[in-house]
C-alpha positions in Angstrom: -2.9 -1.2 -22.4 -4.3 -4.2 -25.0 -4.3 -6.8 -22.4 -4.7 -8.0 -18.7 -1.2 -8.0 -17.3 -2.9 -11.1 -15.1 -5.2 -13.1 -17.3 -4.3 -11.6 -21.0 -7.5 -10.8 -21.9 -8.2 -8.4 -24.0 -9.2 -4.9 -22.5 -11.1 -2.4 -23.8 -11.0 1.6 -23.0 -10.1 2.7 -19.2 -12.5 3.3 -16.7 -11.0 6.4 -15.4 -8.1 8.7 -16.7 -7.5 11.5 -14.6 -9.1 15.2 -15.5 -6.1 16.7 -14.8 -2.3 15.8 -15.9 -1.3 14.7 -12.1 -0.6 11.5 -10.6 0.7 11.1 -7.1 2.8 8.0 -6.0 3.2 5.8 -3.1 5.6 9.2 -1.2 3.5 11.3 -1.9 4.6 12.8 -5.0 3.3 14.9 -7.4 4.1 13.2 -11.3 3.2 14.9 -14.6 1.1 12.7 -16.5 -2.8 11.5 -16.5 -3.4 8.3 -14.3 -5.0 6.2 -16.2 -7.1 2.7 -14.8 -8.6 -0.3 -16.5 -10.3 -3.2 -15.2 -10.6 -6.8 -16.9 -14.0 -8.2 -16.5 -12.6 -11.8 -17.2 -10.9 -12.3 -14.0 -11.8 -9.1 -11.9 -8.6 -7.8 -12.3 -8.1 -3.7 -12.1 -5.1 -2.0 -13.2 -3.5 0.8 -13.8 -0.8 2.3 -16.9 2.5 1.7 -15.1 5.2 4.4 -14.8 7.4 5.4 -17.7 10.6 4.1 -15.8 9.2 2.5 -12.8 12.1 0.4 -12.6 14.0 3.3 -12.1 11.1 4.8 -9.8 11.8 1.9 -7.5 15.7 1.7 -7.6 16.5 5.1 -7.0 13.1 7.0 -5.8 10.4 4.6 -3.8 12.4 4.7 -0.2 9.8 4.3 2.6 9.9 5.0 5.9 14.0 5.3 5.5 14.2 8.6 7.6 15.1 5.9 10.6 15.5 2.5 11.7 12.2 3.8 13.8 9.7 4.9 11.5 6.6 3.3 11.1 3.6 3.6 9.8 0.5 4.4 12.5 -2.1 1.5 12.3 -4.4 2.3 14.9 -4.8 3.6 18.4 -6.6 1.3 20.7 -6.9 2.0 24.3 -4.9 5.2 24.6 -1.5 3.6 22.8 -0.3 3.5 19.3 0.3 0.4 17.2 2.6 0.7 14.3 2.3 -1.5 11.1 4.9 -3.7 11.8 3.8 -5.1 15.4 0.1 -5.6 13.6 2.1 -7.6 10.8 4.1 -10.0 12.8 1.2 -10.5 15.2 -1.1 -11.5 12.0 2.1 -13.2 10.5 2.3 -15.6 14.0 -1.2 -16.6 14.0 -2.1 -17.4 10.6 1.4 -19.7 9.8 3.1 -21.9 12.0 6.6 -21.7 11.5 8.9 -24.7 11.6 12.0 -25.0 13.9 15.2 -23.2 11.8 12.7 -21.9 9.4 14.3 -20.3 6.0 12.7 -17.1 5.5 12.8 -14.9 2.6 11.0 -11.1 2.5 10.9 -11.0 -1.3 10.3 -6.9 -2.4 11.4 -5.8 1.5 12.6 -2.6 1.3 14.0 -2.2 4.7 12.4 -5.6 6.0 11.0 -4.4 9.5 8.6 -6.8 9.8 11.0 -9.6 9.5 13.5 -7.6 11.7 10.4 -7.6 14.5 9.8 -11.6 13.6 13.2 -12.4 14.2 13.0 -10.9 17.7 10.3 -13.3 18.8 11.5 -16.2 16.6 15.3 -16.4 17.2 15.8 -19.1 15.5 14.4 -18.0 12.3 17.0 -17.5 9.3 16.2 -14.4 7.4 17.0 -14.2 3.6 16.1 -10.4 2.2 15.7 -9.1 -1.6 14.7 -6.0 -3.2 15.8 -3.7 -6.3 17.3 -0.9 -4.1 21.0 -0.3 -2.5 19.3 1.9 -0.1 18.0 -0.5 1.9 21.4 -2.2 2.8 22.0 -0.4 6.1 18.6 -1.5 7.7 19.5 -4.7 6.6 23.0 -5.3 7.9 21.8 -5.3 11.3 20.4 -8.6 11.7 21.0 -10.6 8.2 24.0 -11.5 7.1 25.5 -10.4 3.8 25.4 -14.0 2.4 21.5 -13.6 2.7 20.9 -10.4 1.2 20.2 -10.0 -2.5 19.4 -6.8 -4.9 18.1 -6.5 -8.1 18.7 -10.6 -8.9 18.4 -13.8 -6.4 21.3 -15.8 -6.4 20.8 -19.4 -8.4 21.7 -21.3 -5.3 18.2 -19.8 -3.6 16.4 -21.9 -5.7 14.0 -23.8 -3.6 15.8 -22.8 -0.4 12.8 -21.5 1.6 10.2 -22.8 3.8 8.4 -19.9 3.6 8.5 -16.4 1.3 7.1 -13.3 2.8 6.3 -10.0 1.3 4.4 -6.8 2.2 2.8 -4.7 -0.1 5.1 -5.2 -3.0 2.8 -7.3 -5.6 0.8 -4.2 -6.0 4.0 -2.6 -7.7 5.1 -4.5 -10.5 4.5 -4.5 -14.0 4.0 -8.4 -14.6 2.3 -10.1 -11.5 2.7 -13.1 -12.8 5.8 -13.5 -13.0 6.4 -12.0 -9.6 4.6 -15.1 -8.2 6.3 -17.6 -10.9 9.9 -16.7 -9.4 9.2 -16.9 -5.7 7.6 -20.2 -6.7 11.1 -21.3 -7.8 12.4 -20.2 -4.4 10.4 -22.6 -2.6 10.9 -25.9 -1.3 8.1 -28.4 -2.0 4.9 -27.7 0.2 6.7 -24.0 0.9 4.1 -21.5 2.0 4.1 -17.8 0.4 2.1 -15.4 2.8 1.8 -11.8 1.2 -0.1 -8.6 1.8 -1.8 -6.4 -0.9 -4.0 -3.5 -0.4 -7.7 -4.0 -0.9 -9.0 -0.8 -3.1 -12.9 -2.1 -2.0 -11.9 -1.0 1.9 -9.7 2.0 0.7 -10.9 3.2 -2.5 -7.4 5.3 -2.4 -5.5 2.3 -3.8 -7.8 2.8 -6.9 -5.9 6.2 -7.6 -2.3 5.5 -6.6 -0.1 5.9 -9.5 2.6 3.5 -8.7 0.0 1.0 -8.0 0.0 -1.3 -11.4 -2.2 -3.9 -9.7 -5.5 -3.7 -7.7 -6.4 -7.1 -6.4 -10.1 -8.7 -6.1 -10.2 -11.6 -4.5 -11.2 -13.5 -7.6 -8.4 -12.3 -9.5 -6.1 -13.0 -6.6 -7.0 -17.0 -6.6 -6.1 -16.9 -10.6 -2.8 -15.1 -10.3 -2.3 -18.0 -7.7 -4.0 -20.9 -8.9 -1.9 -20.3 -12.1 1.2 -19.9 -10.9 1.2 -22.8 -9.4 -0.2 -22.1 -5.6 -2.8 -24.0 -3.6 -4.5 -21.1 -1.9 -5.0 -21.4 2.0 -7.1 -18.3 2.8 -7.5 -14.9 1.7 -8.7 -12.7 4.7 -10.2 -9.2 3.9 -10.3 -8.5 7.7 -6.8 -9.6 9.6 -5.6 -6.1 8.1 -6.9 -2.8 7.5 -7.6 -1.9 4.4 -5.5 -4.8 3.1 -6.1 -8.8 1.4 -3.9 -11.0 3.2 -3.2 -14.1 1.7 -1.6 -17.5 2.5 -0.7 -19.9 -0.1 1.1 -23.3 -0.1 3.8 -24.3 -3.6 1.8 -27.4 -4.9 0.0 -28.3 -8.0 -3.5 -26.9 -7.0 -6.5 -29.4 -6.2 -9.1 -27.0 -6.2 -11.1 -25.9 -9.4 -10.9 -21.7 -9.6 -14.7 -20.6 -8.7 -15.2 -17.5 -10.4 -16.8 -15.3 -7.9 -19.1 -12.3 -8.6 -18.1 -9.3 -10.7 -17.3 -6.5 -9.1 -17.1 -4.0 -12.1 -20.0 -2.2 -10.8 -18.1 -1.5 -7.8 -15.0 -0.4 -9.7 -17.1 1.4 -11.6 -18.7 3.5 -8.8 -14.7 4.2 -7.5 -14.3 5.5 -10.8 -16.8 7.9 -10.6 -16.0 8.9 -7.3 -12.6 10.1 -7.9 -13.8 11.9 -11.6 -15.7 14.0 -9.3 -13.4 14.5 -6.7 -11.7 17.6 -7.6 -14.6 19.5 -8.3 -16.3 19.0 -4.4 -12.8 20.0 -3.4 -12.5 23.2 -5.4 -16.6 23.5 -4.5 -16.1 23.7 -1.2 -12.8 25.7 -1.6 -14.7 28.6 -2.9 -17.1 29.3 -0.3 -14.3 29.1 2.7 -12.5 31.9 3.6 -9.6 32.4 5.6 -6.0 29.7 6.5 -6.7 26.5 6.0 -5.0 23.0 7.1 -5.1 19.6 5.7 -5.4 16.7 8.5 -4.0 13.3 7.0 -0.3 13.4 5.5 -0.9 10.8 3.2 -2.5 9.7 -0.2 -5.8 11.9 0.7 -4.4 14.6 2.2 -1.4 15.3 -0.8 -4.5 14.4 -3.3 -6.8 16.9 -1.9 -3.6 19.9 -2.3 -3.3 19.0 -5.9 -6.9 19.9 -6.5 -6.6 23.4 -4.7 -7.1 26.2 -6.3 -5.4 28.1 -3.9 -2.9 25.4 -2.3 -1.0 28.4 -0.8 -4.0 29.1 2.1 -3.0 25.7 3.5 -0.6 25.8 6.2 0.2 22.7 7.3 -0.4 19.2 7.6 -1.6 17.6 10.6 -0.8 13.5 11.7 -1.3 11.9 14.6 1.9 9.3 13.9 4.6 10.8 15.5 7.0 9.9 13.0 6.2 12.5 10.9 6.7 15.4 12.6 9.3 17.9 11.6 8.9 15.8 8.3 7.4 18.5 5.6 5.0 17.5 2.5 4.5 19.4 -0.2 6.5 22.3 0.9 4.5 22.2 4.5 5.3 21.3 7.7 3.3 18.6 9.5 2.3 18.8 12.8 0.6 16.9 15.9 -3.8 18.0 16.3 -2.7 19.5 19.5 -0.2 21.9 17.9 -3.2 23.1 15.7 -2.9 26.4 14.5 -5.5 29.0 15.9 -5.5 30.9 12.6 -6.9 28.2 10.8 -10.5 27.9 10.0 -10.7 25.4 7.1 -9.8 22.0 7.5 -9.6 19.2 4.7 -10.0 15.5 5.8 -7.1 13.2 4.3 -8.5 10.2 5.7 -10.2 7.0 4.5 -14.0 8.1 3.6 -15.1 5.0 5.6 -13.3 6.0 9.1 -12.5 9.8 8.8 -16.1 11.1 10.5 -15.0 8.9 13.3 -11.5 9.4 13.6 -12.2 13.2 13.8 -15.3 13.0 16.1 -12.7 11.2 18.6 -10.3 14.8 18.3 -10.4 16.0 21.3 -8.4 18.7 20.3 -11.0 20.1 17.8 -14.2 20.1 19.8 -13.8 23.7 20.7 -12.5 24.8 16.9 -14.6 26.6 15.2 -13.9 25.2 11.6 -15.4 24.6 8.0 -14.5 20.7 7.5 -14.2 19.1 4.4 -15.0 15.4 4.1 -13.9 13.2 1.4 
């Protein structure tokens, strides 16, 4: 990579390549191939060497949460119940934009569009408009948008400026050219349209950092450019609404506001780098003085990176989720299970989780208070 894919300048060597020839993807997925990160001190933009066909990655491969009109991802547990991604999102959605009467809605990257699908349910009168690159996603789709509103690969010519509002979900992070991304759904909106989007935020989950199908890793200064340029007044960028997550509202008009450039944070991207260079060797560390089955609890990122480090992957026996979803689902050859179905042969358990919640998150196990295990945190 010569260049910023965001603000063109010119960039130098990456900050991390990968020690091994791995990469693992947004399912989970093992890839040959080093994963390789640069960050652009510039605009605070971090990103990483796409994909040799990620077009094709995303037309035929990326398919999440397709296993059912019902899966979800697990958010949180508060109070004793479970909340999914999408209730969180439509909640956040409703009280940071007021929606018009007969609003025209489009989820631009959707996949299968849940979140609009749940925002429709409260918001009847709410048109839905849905793109994305995939076929797969049609079936979802059929169920509440009409064919006349559904687009895949290319938006029809008469969408231009159509919307009141544009929606998307953890797509931006994905493509190759971000500013263009932004440029086109510009296009789609009316005047004083609103785009409202979600991208992960690798300073609250340094996971993002290592993803291999994440191109993009937003700061917030490097969010404001990619708007300000393309043509957006920004409204707010939250850090909070959303675990783990920037979520940002923005309004199609010639910006007033000068960009402020805000403080680098190429120190911190810096220290993620390091972290993860080092990773596989506290894994394999801690492998070698453990004896016995093991099991790796989180069936996510973490967890699928922490198998790829193993020396011995064939000790683990399963993985182990709390999101019901997943169950009788397999990864990586394994099956994964509920905690309380923990296996009493096991006496080594890897922590998948986010460094900055998994001591908690396990402390509240109530399953595992009487285990006597060796626990790897990450």
């Amino acid at each position: 990579m010569d260049a910023c894919c965001l603000c063109h300048s010119r960039l130098g060597a990456p900050v991390y390549e990968s020690p091994a020839p791995v990469s693992i993807t947004t399912m989970f997925r093992v890839h040959k191939g080093h994963t390789r990160v640069w960050h652009c001190e510039e605009c605070g933009h971090t990103q990483t060497e796409p994909l040799p066909d990620l077009a094709q990655f995303y037309a035929e491969e990326y398919n999440p949460l397709t296993a059912s009109e019902e899966e979800d991802q697990l958010y949180v547990q508060r109070d004793g119940r479970k909340i999914y991604r999408t209730e969180h999102q439509v909640t956040t959605l409703l009280e940071k934009v007021d929606l018009p009467a007969q609003a025209k809605i489009l989820d631009y990257g959707c996949a299968k569009a849940s979140t609009l699908k749940a925002l429709c349910v409260q918001r009847k009168d709410i048109i839905p408009h849905v793109f994305d690159v995939g076929e797969q996603y049609r079936k979802f789709w059929d169920v509440f948008v009409p064919g006349k509103n559904q687009a895949v690969t290319e938006v029809p010519p008469d969408w231009s400026g159509r919307f009141d509002g544009v929606i998307s979900f953890f797509a931006l992070e994905h493509v190759a050219d971000p500013r263009a991304f932004v440029t086109d759904i510009r296009g789609l909106l009316r005047e004083g349209g609103w785009l409202y989007f979600l991208v992960p935020n690798m300073f609250a989950n340094t996971a993002d950092f290592m993803v291999a199908d994440h191109v993009n890793h937003f700061s917030e200064s490097s969010l404001r450019r990619l708007l300000h340029e393309g043509g957006f007044a920004v409204r707010e960028i939250d850090a909070t609404a959303h675990n783990s997550a920037w979520v940002v509202l923005a309004e199609k008009r010639e910006p007033l506001e000068l960009i402020e450039r805000t403080d680098s944070v190429a120190d911190e991207v810096r220290t993620m780098a390091e972290y993860w260079q080092g990773f596989g060797g506290r894994v394999q560390a801690f492998e070698s003085g453990t004896q016995g089955e093991a099991a790796i609890y989180g069936s996510g990122f973490y967890g699928t990176f922490i198998h790829s480090c193993l020396s011995d992957p064939d000790r683990v026996k399963c993985f182990l989720d709390q999101n019901p979803h997943r169950y009788h689902q397999t990864l990586l050859g394994k099956h994964i299970c509920a905690p309380e179905a923990f296996l009493e042969s096991v006496s080594v358990l890897y922590i998948g989780l986010n460094p900055r919640v998994a001591r908690d998150e396990i402390a509240a196990l109530e399953c595992l208070e009487a285990c006597d295990l060796h626990l790897f945190f990450p």
